[in-house]
C-alpha positions as CSV (number, residue, x, y, z in Angstrom):
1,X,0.0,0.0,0.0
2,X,2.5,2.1,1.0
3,X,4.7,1.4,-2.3
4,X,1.8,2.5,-4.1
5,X,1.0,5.4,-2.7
6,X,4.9,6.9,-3.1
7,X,4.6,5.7,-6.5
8,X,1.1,7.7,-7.2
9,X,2.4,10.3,-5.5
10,X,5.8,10.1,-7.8
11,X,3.7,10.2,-11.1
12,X,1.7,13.2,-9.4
13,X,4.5,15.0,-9.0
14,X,6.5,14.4,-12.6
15,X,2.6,15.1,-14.5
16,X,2.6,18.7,-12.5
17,X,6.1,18.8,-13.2
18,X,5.4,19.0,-16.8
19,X,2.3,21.0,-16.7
20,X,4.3,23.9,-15.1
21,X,7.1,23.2,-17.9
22,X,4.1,23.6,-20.2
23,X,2.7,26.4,-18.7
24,X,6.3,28.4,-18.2
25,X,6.6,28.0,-22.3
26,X,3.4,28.9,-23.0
27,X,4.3,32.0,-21.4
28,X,7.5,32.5,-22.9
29,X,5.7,32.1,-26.1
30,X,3.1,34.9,-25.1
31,X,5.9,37.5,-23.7
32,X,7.7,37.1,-26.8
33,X,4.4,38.0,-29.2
34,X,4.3,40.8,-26.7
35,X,7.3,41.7,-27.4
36,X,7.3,41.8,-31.2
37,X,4.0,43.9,-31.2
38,X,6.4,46.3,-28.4
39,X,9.0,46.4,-31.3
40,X,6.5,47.2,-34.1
41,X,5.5,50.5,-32.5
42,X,7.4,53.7,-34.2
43,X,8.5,57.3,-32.1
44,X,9.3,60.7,-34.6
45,X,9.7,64.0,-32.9
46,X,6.7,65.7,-34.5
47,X,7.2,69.5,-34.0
48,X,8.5,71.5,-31.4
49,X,5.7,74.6,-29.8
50,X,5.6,77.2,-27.3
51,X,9.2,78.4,-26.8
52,X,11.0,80.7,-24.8
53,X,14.6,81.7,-25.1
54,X,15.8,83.3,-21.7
55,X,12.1,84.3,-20.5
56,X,11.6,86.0,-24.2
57,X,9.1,84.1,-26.2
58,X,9.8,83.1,-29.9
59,X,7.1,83.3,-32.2
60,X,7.6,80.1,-34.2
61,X,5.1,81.6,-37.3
62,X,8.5,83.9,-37.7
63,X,11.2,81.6,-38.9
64,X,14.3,83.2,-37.0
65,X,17.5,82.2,-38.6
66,X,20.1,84.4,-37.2
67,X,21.3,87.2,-34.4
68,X,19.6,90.2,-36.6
69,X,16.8,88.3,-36.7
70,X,16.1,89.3,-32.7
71,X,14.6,92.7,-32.0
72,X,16.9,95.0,-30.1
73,X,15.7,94.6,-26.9
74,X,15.4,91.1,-26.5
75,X,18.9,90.6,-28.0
76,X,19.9,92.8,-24.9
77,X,18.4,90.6,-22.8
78,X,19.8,87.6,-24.2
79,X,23.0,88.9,-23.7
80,X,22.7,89.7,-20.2
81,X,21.4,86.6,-19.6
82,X,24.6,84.9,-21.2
83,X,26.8,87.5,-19.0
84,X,24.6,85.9,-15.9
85,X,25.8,82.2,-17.1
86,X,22.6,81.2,-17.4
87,X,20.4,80.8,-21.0
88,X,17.4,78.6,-20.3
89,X,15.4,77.6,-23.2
90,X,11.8,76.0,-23.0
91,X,9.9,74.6,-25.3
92,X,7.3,71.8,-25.8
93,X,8.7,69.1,-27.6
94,X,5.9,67.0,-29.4
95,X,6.1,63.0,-29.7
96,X,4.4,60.9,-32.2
97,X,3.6,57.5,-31.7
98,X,2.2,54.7,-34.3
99,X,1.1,51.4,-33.4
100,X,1.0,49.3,-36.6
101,X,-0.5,46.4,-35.5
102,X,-4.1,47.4,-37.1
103,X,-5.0,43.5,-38.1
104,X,-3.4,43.8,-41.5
105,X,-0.4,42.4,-43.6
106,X,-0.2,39.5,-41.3
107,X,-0.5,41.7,-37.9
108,X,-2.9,41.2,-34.6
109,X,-5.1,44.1,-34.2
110,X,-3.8,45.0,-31.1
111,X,-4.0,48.3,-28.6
112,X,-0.5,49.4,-27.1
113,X,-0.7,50.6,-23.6
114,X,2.8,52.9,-23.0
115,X,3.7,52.4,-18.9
116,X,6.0,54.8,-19.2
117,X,9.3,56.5,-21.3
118,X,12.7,56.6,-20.3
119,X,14.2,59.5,-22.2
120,X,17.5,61.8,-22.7
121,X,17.4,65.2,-25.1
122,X,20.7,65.4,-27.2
123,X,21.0,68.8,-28.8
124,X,23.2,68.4,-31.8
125,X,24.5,65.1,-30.5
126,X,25.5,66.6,-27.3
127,X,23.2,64.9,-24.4
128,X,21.7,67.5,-22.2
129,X,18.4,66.9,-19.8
130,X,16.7,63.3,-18.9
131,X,13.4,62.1,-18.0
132,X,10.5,59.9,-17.8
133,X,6.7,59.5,-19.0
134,X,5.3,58.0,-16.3
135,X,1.5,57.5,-16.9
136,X,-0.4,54.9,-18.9
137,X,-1.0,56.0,-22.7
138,X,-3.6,54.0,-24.9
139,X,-1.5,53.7,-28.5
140,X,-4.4,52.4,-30.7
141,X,-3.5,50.0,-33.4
142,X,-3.5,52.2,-36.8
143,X,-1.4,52.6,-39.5
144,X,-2.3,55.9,-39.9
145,X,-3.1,57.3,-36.5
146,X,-0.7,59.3,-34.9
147,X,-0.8,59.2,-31.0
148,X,1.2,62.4,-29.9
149,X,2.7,63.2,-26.4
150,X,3.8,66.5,-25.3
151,X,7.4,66.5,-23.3
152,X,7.8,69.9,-21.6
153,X,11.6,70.4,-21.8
154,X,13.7,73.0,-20.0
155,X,17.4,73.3,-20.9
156,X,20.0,75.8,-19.3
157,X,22.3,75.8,-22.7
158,X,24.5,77.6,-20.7
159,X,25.9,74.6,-18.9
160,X,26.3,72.1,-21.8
161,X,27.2,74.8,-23.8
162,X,29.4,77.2,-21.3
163,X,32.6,77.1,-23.3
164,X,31.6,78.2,-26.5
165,X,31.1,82.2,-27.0
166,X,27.8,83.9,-26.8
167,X,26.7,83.4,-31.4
168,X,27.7,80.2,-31.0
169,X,25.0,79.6,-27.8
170,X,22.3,81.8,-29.2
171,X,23.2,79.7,-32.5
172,X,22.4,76.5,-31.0
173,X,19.0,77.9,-29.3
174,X,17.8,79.2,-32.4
175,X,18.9,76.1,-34.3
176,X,16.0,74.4,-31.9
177,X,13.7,77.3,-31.5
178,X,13.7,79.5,-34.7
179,X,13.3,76.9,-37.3
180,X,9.5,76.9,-37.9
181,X,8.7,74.4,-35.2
182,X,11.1,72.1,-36.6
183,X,12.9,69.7,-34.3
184,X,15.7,68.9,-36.9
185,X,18.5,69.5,-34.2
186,X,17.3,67.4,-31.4
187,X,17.4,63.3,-30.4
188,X,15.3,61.4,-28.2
189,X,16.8,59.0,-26.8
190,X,13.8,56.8,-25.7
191,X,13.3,53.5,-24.2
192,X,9.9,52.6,-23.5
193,X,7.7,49.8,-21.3
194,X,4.7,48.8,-22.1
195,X,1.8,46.8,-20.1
196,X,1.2,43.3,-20.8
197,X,-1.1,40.3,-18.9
198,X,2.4,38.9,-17.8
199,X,3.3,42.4,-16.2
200,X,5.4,45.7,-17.8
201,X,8.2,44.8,-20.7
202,X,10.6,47.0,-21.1
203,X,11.9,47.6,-24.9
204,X,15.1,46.1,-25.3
205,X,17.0,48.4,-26.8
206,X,16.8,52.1,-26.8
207,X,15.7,53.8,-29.7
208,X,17.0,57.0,-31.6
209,X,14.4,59.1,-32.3
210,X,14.8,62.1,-34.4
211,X,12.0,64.3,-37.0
212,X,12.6,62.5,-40.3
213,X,11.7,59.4,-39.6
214,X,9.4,57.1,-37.5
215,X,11.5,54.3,-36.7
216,X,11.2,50.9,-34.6
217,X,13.6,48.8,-32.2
């Protein structure tokens, strides 16, 4: 009796054993389709809005391209600012997202939910400021939908920028805030985790993201 009993309780044990391998790779199987969907979604900095240069606010409808460009005053104030070792700029900077996955060309129609974004602001390759979405973002699955994100960005210029001479500053800031809204200058360094039944996956690579191009992992 007792024989039998260890050996029912044996063949218990290797059945469950098996299940839970079964189980574990039907997981793995599931975090890995999550994972592919993750990697289908594409980031482009879409525009750049509401800047201010040293306090002084830049209308963006006026393309600024150079020093002449700034009334008098404000180029004063710029200038003293610069003197001060300080030159702060603010701006919005706009993210788009697209989430492929719409049910087409092979894809599950499936809705993204963003957990949060990791990112660092290069300015002309240069990395300045980091920082982190951190709410929950619906990314519905579209080909042609653009989900967009504001990031409210404040950069002192002055101290990634310090050792170069006042044109060359005020060069860099209107490189990012006098170009029409264009965010030609700037990277996004981005790495984003998104929810899933088996808990938050984080992408696993970072991604580049700059204004020409939406791009992927």
């Amino acid at each position: 009796m007792t024989k039998k009993v260890f050996i029912g309780t044996t063949l218990l044990c290797v059945v469950l054993f098996f299940i839970s391998c079964s189980k574990q790779e039907v997981i793995k199987e599931e975090v890995a389709k999550e994972i592919v969907i993750l990697q289908k979604c594409e980031f482009k900095l879409e525009n750049i809005v509401n800047c201010k240069v040293a306090g002084i606010y830049i209308d963006m409808n006026n393309k600024i391209s150079s020093i002449k460009d700034i009334p008098l005053l404000d180029a004063a104030k710029l200038v003293k600012a610069f003197n001060n070792k300080s030159f702060p700029v603010n701006f919005t900077l706009n993210l788009a997202i697209i989430n492929p996955n719409n049910g087409l060309n092979g894809t599950t129609k499936t809705i993204v939910t963003l957990e949060n974004l990791d990112w660092t602001l290069l300015i002309g390759g240069v990395e300045t400021i980091s920082g982190i979405v951190n709410q929950s973002i619906e990314i519905p699955g579209s080909a042609y939908t653009k989900t967009v994100i504001p990031l409210e960005m404040g950069v002192d210029l002055y101290e990634f920028f310090g050792d170069k001479d006042y044109e060359s500053v005020i060069s860099i800031a209107l490189a990012i805030v006098g170009s029409g809204s264009s965010a030609g200058r700037l990277t996004l360094n981005g790495k984003p985790t998104i929810s899933t039944p088996f808990g938050p996956i984080e992408y696993p690579n970072e991604i580049q993201i700059i204004e020409k191009e939406f791009r992927a992992n």
